[in-house]
C-alpha positions as CSV (number, residue, x, y, z in Angstrom):
1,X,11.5,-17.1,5.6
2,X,9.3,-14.8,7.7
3,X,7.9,-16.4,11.3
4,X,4.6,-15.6,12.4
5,X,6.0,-13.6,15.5
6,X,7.8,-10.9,13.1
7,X,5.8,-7.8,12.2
8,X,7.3,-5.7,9.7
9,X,7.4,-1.7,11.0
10,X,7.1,1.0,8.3
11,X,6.9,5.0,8.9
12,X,5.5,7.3,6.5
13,X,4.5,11.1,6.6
14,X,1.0,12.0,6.5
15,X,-0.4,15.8,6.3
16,X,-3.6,15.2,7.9
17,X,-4.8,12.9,10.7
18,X,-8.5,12.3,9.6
19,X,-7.8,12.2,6.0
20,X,-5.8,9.8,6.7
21,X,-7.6,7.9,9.0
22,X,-10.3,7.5,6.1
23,X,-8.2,6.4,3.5
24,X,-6.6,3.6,5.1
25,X,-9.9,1.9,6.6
26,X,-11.1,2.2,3.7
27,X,-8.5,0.4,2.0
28,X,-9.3,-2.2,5.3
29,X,-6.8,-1.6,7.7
30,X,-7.3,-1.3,10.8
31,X,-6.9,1.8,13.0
32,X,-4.6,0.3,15.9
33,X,-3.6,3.4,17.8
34,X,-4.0,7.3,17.7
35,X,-1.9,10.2,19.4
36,X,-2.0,13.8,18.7
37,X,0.9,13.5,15.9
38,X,0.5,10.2,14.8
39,X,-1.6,6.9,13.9
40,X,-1.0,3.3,13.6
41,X,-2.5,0.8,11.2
42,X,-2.5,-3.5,10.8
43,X,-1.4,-2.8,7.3
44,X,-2.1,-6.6,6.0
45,X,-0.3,-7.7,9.0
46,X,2.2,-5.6,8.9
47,X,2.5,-1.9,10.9
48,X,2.2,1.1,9.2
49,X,2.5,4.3,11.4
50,X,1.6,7.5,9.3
51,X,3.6,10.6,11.3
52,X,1.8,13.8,11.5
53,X,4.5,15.9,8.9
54,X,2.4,18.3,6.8
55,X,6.2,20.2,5.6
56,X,7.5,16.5,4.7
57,X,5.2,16.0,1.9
58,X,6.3,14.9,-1.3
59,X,4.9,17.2,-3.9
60,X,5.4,15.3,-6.9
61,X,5.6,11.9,-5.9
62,X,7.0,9.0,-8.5
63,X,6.2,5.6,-8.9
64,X,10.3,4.9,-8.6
65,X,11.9,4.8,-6.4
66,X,9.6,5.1,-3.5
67,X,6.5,3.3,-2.7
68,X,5.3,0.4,-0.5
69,X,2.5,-2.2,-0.6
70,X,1.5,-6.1,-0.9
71,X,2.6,-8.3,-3.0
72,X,-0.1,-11.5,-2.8
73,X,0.5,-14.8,-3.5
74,X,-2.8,-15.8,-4.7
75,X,-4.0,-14.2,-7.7
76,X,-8.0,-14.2,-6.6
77,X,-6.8,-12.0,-3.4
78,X,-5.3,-9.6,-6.0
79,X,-8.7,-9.7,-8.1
80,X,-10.6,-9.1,-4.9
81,X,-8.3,-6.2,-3.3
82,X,-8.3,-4.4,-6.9
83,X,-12.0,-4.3,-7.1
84,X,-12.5,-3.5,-3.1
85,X,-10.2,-0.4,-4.4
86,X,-12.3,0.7,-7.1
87,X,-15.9,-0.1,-4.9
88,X,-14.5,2.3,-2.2
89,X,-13.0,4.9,-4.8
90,X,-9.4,4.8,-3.9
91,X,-7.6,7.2,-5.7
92,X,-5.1,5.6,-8.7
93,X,-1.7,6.9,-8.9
94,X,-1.6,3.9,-11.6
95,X,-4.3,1.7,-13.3
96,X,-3.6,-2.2,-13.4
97,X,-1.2,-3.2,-15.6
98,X,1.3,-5.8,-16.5
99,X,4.6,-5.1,-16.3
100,X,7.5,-7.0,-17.6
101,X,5.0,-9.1,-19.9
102,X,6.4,-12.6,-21.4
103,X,9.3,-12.1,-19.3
104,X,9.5,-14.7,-16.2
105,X,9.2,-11.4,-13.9
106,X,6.1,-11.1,-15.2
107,X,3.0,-9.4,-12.8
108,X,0.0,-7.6,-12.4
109,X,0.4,-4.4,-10.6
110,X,-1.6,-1.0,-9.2
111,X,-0.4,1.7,-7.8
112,X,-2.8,3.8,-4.9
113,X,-1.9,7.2,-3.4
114,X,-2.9,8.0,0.1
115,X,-4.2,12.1,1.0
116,X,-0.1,12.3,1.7
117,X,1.0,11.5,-1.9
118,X,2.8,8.2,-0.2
119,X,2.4,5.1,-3.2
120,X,1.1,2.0,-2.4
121,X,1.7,-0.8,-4.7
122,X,-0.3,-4.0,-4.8
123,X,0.7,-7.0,-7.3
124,X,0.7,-10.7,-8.1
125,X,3.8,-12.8,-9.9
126,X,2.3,-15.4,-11.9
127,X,5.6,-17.1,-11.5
128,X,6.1,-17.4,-7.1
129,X,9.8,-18.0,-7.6
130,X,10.2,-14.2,-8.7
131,X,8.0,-12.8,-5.8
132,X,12.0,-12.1,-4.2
């Protein structure tokens, strides 16, 4: 299980600075740090640094096999970060849907894509033995 003094570290490109500044707060992270080529965001607790890499851009991004995002373990925080999303008009790479219904893998899911074409994935298992 994860201890409180762990932080997960996760480094994505990102095309522009201030475009990218914007979408993330107002997703609700926090800005932590900014440099010249680079910024640094409390990504739910977690550290997302998006790298200045306007060439590294993924054109024609997928859902599979590369994204990133929360998965909650309380279905009301789910509710309440899928409407925050659609009050600040994030951008859908995905509407909410279910995936894997009447299966015991079973969960509500929405896919984002930040001004870099990264995917961010936020869901909820209503069984918590199949969040791993």
């Amino acid at each position: 299980m994860r201890e409180t003094n762990k932080v997960f570290h996760l480094a994505i490109p990102c095309k522009d600075l201030d475009e990218t500044v914007d979408f993330y707060e107002k997703l609700g992270c926090k800005l932590a740090r900014r440099y010249d080529d680079r910024v640094t965001f409390d990504f739910f607790g977690d550290q997302v640094v998006c790298h200045l890499s306007p060439d590294h851009i993924d054109e024609e991004p997928k859902m599979y096999p590369r994204h990133y995002g929360i998965t909650f373990l309380d279905k009301d925080e789910y509710n309440q970060a899928l409407e925050f999303a659609i009050h600040q008009n994030l951008p859908f790479f995905a509407k909410p849907m279910v995936r894997f219904e009447g299966k015991q893998e079973e969960h509500m899911t929405f896919f984002l894509i930040d001004p870099a074409n990264n995917l961010l994935e936020f869901k909820y298992y209503h069984d918590m033995e199949m969040v791993y």
